[in-house]
Structure formats: structure tokens, C-alpha cells
TORGU-180893 format. One record per residue: x, y, z of N, C-alpha, C, CB in turn; residue in one letter. Coordinates in steps of 0.02 Angstrom, whole numbers, plus 50000, padded with zeros to 5 digits. Glycine has a CB too. Example, Ala and Ser with C-alpha at 12.3 -4.5 7.8 and 13.67 -1.06 7.14 Angstrom:
506604971650390506154977550390506604983550390505654977650452A/506424988850354506844994750357506455000250394507044997050286S/
END
This chain:
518255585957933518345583857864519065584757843517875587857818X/519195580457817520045581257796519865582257714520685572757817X/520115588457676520145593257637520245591157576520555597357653X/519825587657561519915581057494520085587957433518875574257469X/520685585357389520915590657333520765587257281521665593157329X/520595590157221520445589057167521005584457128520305595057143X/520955579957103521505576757082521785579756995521265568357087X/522145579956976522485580356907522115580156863522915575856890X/521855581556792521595576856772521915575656714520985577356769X/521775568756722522385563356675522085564756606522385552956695X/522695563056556522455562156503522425557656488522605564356469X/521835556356415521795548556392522105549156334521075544956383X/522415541256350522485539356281522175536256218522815537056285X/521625538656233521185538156184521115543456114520625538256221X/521355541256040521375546056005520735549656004521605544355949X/520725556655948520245560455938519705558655907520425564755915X/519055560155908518485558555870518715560455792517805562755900X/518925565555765519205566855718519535560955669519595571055741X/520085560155737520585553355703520135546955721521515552155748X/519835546955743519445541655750519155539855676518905543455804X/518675544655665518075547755603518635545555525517875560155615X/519225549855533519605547355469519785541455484520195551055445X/519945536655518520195529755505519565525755495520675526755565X/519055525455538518115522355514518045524855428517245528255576X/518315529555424517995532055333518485528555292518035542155305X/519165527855309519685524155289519805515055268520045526055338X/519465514755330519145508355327518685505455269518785508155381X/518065509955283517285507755230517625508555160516415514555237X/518125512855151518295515255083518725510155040518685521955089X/519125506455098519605503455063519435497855069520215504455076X/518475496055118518315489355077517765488755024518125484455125X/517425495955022517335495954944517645494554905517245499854919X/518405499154895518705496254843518985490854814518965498254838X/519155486054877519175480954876518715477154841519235480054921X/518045477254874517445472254835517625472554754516535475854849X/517635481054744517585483654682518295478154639517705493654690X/518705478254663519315473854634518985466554623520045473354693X/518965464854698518835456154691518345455754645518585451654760X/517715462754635517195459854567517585458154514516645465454533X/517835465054496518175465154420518705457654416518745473654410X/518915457854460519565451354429519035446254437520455449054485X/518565444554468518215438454441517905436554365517705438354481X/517725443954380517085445754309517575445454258516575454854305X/518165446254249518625446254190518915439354192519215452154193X/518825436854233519145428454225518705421854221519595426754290X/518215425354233517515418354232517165421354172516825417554317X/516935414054147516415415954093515755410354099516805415554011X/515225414454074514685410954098514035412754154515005406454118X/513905408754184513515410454247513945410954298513005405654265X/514175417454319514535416354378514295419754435515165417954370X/513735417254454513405422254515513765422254563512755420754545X/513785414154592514095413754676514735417854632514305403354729X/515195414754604515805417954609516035423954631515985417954566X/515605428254592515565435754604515555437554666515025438754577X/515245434254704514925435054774515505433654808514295430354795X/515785430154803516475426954859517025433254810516805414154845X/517075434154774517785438554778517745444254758518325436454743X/516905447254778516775453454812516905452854864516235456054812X/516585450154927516735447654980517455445654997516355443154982X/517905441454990518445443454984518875448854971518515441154964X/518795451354926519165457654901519085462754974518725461454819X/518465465055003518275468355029518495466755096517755468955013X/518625462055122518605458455187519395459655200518315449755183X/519675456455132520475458655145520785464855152520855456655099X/520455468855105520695476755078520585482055149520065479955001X/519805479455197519605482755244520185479855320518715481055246X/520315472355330520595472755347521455474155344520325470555359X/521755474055310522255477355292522525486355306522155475855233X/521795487855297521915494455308521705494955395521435499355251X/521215491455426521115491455494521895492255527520715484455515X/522205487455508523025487855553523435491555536523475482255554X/523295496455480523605500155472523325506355502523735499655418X/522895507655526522425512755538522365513055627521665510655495X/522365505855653522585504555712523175507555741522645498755713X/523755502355700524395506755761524645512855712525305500555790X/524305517655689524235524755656523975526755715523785526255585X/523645525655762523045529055813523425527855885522135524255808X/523705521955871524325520755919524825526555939524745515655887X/525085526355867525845529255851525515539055896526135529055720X/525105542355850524715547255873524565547655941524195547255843X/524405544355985524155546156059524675544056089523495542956089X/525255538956067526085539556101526245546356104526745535856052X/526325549256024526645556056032526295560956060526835558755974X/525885560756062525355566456099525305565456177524515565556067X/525575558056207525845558756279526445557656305525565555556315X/527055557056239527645559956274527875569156310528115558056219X/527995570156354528145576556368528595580456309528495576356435X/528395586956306529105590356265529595591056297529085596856238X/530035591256228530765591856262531255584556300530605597456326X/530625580356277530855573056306531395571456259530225566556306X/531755567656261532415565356199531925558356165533465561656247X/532115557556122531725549756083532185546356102531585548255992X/532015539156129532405533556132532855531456061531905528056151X/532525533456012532805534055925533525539355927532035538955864X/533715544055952533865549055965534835547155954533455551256037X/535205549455935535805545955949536185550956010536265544855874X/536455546556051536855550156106537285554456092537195546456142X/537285560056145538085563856145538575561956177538125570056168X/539065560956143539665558056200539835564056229540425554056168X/540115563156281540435569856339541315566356322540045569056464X/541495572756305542275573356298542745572956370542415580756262X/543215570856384543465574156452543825577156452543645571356497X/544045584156484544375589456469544955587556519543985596356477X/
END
């Protein structure tokens, strides 16, 4: 038998259930509030029977507001599991150089 060794084990870059959990709650929240908008600005600008209306810019409101915050919530989860697999002590590519003097 040749002496098979345990390999490394890698990390993922997969964020935390945590950060996971706040960006899913982040999400539902900000397309409630959304709906909640697209109602009110309908309901304050239509008069009358406005059933469907209501319906489309709840729906709207919500659709935009949720996604909006999705891409923001996305490369947030990004940005997080970059920094959490650069090494320490690494320099940031952001970082400005030292010039070396010559003596």
C-alpha cells in the first residue's frame, strides 16, 4: 500500500449560514417594503376602483425593491468570503507602493 495522506482541508468559499440568514431576511424585508411603497403611491394617485392597479405596483414595488437589494446583498457575500480568503499580512492590490531610495 502506498501511504495515502490526508489531504488539506480546503476552505470554501462559501459565505456563513449567518451571512447567509441576514442577506435572505434582507431580501423578504426590502420587498415588503417595497410592495408597501408601490401600494401607497398607487392608492394616493388613483381614484376609484383600482383593484388590478394596486396589484401591479404592489408587485412592482416589491419585485424591484427585493431585487435591488439581492445585488446588493450578493457581491456583499462576495466582497466577505474574498476577505476571509486572502492570507494575513497579504498587501491589498489597493495598497500604494513604497518606493526604495538608493543609497
Amino acid at each position: 500500500m502506498s501511504g495515502s495522506r490526508d489531504a488539506p482541508a480546503e476552505r470554501s468559499a462559501r459565505p456563513g449560514r449567518r451571512a447567509r440568514a441576514a442577506a435572505t431576511a434582507a431580501i423578504l424585508l426590502a420587498g415588503a417594503c417595497g410592495g408597501l411603497i408601490g401600494y401607497a403611491l398607487v392608492d394616493v394617485s388613483c381614484s376609484g376602483d383600482c383593484g388590478w392597479q394596486l396589484g401591479v405596483g404592489t408587485l412592482t414595488g416589491a419585485v424591484v425593491c427585493a431585487a435591488g437589494v439581492a445585488i446588493v446583498a450578493s457581491l456583499t457575500l462576495r466582497a466577505m468570503s474574498e476577505w476571509r480568503e486572502a492570507p494575513r499580512g497579504a498587501r491589498s492590490p489597493l495598497a500604494p507602493r513604497r518606493s526604495r531610495r538608493l543609497r
